[in-house]
N, CA, C and O atoms as CSV, one atom per row, in Angstrom:
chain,resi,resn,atom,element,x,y,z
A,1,UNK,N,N,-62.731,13.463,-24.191
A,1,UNK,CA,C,-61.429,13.452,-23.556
A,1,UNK,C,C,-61.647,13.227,-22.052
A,1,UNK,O,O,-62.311,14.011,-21.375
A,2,UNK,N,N,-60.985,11.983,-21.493
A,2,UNK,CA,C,-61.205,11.824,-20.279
A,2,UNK,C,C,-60.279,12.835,-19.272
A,2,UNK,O,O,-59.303,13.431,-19.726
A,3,UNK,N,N,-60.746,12.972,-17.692
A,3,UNK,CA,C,-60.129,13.950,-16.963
A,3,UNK,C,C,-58.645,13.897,-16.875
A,3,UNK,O,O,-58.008,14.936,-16.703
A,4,UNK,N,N,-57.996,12.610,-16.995
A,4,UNK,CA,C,-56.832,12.155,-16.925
A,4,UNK,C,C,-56.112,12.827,-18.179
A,4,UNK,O,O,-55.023,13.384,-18.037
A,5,UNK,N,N,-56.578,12.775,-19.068
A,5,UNK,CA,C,-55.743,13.506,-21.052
A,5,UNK,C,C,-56.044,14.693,-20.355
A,5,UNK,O,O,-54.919,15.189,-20.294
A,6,UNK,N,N,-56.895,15.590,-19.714
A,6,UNK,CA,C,-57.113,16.821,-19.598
A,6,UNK,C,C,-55.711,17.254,-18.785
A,6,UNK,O,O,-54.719,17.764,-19.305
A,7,UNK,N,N,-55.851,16.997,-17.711
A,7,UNK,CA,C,-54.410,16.912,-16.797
A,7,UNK,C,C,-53.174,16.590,-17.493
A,7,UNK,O,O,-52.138,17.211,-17.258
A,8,UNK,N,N,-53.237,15.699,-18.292
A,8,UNK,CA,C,-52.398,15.326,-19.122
A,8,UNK,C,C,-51.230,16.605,-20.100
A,8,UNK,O,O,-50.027,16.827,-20.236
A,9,UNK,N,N,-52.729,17.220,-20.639
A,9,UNK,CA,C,-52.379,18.181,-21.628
A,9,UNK,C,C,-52.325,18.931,-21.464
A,9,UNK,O,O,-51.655,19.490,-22.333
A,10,UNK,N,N,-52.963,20.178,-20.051
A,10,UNK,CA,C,-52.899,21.116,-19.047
A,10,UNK,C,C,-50.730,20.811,-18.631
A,10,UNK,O,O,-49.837,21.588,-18.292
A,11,UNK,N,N,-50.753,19.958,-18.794
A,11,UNK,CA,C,-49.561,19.803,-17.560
A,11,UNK,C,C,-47.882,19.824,-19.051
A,11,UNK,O,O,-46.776,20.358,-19.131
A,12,UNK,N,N,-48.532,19.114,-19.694
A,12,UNK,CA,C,-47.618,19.346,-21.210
A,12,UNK,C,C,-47.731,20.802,-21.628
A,12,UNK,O,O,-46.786,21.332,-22.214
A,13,UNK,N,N,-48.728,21.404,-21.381
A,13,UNK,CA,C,-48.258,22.676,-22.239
A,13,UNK,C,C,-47.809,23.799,-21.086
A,13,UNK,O,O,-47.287,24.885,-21.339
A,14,UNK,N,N,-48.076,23.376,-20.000
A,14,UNK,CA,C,-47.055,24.182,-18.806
A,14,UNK,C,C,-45.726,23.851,-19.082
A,14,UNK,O,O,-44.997,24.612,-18.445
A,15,UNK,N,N,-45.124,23.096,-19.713
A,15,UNK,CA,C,-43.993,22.500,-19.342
A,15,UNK,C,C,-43.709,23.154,-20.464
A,15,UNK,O,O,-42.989,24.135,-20.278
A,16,UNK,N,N,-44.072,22.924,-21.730
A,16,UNK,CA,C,-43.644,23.512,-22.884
A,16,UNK,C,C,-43.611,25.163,-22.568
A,16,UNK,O,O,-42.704,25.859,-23.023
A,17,UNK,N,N,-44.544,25.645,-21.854
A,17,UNK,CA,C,-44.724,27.214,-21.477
A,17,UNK,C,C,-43.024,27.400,-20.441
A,17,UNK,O,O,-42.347,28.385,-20.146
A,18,UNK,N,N,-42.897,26.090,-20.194
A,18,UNK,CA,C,-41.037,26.335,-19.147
A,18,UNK,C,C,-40.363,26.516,-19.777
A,18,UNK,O,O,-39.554,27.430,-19.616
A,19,UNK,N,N,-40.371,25.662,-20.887
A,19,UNK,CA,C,-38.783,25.421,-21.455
A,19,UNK,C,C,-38.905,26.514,-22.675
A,19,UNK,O,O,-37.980,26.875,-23.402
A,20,UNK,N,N,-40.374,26.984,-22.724
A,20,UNK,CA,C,-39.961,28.765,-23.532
A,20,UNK,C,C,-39.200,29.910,-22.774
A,20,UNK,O,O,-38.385,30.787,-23.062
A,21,UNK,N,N,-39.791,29.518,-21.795
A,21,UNK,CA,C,-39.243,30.580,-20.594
A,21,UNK,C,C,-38.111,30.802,-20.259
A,21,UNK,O,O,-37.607,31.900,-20.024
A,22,UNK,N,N,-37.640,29.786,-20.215
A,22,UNK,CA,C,-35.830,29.101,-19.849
A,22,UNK,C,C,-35.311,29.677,-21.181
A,22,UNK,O,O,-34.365,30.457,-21.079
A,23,UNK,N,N,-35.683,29.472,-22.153
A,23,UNK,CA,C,-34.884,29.847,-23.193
A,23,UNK,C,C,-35.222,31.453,-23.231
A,23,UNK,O,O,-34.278,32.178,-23.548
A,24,UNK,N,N,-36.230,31.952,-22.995
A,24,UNK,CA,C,-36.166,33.613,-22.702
A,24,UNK,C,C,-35.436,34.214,-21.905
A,24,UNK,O,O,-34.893,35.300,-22.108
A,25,UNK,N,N,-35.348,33.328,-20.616
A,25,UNK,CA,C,-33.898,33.925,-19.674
A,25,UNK,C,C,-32.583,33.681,-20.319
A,25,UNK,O,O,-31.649,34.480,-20.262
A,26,UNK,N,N,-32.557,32.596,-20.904
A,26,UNK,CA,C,-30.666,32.453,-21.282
A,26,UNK,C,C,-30.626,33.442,-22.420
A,26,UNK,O,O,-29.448,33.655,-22.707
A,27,UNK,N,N,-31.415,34.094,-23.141
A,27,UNK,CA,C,-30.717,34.887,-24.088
A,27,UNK,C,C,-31.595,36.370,-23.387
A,27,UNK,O,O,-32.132,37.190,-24.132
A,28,UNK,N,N,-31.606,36.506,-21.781
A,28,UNK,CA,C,-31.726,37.353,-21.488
A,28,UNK,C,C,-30.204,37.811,-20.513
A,28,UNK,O,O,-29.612,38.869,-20.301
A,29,UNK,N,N,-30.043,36.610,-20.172
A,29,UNK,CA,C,-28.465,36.443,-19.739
A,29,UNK,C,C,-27.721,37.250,-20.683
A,29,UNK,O,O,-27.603,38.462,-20.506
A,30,UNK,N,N,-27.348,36.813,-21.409
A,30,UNK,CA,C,-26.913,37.109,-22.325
A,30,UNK,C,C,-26.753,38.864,-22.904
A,30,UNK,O,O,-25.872,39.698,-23.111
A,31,UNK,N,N,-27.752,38.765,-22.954
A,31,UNK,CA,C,-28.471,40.584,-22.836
A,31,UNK,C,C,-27.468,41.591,-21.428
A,31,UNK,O,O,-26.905,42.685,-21.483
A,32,UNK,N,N,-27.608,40.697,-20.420
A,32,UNK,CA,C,-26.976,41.598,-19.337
A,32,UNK,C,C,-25.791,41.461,-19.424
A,32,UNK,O,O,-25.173,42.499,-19.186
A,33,UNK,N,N,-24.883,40.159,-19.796
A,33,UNK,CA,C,-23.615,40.094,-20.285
A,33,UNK,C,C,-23.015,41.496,-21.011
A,33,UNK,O,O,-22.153,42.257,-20.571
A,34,UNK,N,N,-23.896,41.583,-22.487
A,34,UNK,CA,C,-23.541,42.475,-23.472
A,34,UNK,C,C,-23.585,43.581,-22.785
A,34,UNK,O,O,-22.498,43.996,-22.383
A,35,UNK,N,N,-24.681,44.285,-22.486
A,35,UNK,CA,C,-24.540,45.601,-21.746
A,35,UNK,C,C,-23.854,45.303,-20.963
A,35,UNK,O,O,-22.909,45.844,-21.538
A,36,UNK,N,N,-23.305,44.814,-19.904
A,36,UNK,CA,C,-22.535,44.454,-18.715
A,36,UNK,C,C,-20.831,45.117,-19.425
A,36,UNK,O,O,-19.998,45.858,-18.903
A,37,UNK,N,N,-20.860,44.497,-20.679
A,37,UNK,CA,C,-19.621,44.621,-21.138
A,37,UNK,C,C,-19.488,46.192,-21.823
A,37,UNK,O,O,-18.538,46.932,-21.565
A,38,UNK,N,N,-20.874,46.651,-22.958
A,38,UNK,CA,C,-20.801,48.163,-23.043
A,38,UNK,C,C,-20.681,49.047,-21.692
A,38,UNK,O,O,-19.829,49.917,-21.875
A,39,UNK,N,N,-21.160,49.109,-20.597
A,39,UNK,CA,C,-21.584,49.841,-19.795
A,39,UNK,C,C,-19.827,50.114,-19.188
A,39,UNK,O,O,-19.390,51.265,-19.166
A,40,UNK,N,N,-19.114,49.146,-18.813
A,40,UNK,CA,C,-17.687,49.177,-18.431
A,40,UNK,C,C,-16.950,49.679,-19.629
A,40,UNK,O,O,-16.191,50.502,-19.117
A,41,UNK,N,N,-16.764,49.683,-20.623
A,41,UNK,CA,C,-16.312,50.083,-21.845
A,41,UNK,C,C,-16.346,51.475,-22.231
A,41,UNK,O,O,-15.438,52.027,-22.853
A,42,UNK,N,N,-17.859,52.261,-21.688
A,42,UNK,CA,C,-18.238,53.374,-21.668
A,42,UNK,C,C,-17.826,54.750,-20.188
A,42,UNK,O,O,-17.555,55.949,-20.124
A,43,UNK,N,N,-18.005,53.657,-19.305
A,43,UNK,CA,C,-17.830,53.915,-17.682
A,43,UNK,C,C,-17.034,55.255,-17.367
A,43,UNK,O,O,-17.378,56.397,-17.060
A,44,UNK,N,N,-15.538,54.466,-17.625
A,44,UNK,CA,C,-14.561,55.693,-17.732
A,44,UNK,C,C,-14.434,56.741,-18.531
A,44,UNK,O,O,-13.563,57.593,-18.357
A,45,UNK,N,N,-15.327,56.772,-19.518
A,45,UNK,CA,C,-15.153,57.612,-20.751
A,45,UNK,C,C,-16.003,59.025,-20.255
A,45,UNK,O,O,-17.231,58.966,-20.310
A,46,UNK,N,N,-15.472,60.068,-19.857
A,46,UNK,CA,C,-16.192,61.525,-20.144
A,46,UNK,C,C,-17.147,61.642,-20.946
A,46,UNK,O,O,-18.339,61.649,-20.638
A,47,UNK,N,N,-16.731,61.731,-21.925
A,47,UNK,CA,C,-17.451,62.405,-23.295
A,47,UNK,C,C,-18.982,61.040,-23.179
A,47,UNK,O,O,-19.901,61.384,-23.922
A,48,UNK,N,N,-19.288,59.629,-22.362
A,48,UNK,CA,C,-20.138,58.811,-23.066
A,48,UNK,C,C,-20.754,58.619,-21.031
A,48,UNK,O,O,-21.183,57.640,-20.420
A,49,UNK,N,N,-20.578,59.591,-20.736
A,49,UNK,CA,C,-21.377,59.425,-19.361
A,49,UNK,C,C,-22.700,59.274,-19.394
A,49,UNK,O,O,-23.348,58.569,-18.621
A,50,UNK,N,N,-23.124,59.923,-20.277
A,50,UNK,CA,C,-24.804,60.032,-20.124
A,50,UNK,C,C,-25.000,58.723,-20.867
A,50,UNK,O,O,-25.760,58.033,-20.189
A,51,UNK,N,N,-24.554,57.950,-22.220
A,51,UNK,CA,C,-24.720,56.457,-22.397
A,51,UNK,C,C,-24.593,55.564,-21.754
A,51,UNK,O,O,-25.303,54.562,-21.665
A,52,UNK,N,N,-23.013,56.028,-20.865
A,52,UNK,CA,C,-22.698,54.793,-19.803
A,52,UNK,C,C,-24.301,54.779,-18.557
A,52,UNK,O,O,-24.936,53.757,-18.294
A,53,UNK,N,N,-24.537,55.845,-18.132
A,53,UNK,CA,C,-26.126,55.461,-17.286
A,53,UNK,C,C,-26.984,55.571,-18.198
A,53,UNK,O,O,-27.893,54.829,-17.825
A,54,UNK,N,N,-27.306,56.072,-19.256
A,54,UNK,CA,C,-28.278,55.058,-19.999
A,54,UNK,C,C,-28.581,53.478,-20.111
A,54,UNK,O,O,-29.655,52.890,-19.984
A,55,UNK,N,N,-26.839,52.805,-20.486
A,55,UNK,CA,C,-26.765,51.919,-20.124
A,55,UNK,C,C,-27.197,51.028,-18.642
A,55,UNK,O,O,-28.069,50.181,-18.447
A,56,UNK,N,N,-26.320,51.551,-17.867
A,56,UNK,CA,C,-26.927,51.365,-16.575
A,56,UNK,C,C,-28.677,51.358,-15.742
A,56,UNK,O,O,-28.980,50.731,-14.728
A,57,UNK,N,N,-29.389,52.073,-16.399
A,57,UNK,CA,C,-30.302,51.948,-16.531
A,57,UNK,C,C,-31.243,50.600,-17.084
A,57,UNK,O,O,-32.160,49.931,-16.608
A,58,UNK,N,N,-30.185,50.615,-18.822
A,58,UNK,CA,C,-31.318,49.099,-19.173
A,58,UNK,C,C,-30.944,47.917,-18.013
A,58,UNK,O,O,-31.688,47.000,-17.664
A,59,UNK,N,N,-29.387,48.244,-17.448
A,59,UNK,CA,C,-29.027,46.758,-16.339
A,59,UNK,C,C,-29.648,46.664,-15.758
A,59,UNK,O,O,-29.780,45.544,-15.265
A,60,UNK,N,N,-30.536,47.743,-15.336
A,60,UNK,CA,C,-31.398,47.843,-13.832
A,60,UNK,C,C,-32.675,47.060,-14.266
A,60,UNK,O,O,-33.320,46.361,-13.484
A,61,UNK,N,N,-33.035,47.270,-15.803
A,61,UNK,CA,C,-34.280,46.854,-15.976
A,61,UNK,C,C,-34.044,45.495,-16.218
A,61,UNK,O,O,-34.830,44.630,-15.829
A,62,UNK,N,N,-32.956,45.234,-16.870
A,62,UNK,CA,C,-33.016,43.639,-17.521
A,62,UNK,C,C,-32.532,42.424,-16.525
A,62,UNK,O,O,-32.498,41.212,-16.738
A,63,UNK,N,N,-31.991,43.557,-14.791
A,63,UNK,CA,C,-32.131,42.296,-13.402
A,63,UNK,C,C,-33.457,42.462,-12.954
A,63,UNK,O,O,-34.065,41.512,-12.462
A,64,UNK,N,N,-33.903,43.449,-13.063
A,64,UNK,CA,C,-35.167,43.429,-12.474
A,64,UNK,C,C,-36.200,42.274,-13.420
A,64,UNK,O,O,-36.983,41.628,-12.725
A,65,UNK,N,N,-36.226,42.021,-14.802
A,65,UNK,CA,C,-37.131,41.026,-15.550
A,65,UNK,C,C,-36.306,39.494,-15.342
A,65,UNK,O,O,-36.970,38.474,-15.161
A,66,UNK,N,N,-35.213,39.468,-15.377
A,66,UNK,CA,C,-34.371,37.964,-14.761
A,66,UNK,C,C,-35.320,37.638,-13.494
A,66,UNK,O,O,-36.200,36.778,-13.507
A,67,UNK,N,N,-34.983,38.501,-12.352
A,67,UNK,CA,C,-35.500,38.548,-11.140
A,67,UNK,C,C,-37.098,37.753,-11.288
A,67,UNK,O,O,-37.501,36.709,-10.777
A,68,UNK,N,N,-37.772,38.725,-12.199
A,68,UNK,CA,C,-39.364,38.320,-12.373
A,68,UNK,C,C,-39.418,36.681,-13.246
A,68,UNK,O,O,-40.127,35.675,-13.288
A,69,UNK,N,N,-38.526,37.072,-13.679
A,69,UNK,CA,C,-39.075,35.785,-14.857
A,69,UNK,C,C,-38.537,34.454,-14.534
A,69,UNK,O,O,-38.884,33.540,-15.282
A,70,UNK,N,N,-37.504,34.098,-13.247
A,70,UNK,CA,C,-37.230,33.142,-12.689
A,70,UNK,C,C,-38.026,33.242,-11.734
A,70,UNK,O,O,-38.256,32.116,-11.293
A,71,UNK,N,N,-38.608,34.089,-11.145
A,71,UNK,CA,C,-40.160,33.521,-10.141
A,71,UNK,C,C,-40.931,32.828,-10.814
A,71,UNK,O,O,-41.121,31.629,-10.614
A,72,UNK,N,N,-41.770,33.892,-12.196
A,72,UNK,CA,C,-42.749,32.671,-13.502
A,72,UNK,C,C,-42.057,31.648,-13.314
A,72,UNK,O,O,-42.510,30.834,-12.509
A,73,UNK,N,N,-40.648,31.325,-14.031
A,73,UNK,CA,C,-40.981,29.865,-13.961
A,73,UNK,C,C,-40.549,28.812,-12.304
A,73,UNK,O,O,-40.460,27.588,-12.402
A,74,UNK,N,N,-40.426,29.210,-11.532
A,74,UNK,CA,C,-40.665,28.624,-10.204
A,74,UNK,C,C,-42.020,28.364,-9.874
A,74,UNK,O,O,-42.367,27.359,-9.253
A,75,UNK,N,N,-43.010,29.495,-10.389
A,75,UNK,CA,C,-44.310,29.221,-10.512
A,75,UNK,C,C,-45.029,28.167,-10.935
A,75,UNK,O,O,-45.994,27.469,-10.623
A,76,UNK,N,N,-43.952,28.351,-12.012
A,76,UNK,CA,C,-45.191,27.493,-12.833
A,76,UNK,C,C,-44.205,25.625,-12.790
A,76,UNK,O,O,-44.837,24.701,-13.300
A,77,UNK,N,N,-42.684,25.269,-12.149
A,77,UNK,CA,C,-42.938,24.670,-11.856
A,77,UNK,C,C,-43.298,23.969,-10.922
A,77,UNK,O,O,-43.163,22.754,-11.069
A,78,UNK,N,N,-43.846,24.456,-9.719
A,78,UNK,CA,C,-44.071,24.317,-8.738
A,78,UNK,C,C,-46.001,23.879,-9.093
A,78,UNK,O,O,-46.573,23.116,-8.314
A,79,UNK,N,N,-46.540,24.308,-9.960
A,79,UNK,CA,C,-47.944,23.925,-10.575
A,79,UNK,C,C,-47.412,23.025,-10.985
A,79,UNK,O,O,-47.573,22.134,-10.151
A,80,UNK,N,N,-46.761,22.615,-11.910
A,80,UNK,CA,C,-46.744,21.150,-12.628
A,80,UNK,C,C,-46.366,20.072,-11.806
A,80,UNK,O,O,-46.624,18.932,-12.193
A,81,UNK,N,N,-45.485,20.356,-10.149
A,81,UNK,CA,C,-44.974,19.091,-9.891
A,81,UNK,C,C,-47.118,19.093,-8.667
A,81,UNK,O,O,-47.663,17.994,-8.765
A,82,UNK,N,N,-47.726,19.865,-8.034
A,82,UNK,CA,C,-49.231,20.074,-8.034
A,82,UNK,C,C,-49.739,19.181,-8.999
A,82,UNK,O,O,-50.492,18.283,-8.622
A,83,UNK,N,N,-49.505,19.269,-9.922
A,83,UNK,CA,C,-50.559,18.333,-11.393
A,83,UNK,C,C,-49.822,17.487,-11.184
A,83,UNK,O,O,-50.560,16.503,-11.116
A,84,UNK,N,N,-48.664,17.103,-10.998
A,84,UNK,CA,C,-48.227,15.507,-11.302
A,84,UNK,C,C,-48.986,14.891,-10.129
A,84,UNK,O,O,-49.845,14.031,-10.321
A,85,UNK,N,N,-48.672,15.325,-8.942
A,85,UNK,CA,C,-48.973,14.989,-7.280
A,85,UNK,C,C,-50.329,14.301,-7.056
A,85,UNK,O,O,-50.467,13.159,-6.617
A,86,UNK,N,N,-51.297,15.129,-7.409
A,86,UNK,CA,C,-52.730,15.222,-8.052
A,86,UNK,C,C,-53.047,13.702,-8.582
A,86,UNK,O,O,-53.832,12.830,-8.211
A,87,UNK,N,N,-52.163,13.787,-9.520
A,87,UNK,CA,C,-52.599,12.793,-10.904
A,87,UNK,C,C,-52.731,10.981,-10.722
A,87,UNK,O,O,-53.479,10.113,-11.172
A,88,UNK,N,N,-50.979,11.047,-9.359
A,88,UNK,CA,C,-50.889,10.290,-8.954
A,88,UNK,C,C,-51.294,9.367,-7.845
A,88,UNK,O,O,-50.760,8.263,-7.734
């Protein structure tokens, strides 16, 4: 395999490693939506305070992994447009 297929295939499976990623954030979206919508539902309720910040809690965690996981993939495409740059 010449250096060029190496780069080649290094740079295809980053990309494929994106568009997993992308699809891990939109149905992580999604995720904060749903709780977004229990957590208000619960909010006002007395009796479900300690669920409603339970809830509140997973929000905290699931902006904090959005947060992380749109850096990964800024990362990583910011390496692939590096490998294209490179190549050319």
């Amino acid at each position: 395999m010449t250096d060029k297929e190496q780069v080649g295939e290094k740079l295809q499976k980053s990309r494929d490693i994106i568009s997993q990623l992308r699809e891990i954030r939109h149905y992580s979206q999604g995720n904060l939506e749903k709780l977004s919508e229990f957590w208000l539902a619960l909010d006002d309720e007395a009796d479900f305070k300690a669920q409603a910040d339970a809830i509140n809690g997973l929000l905290n965690l699931q902006g904090d992994f959005q947060e992380k996981i749109d850096v990964l993939i800024n990362d990583f495409e910011i390496e692939c447009n590096r490998i294209e740059n490179e190549e050319t």
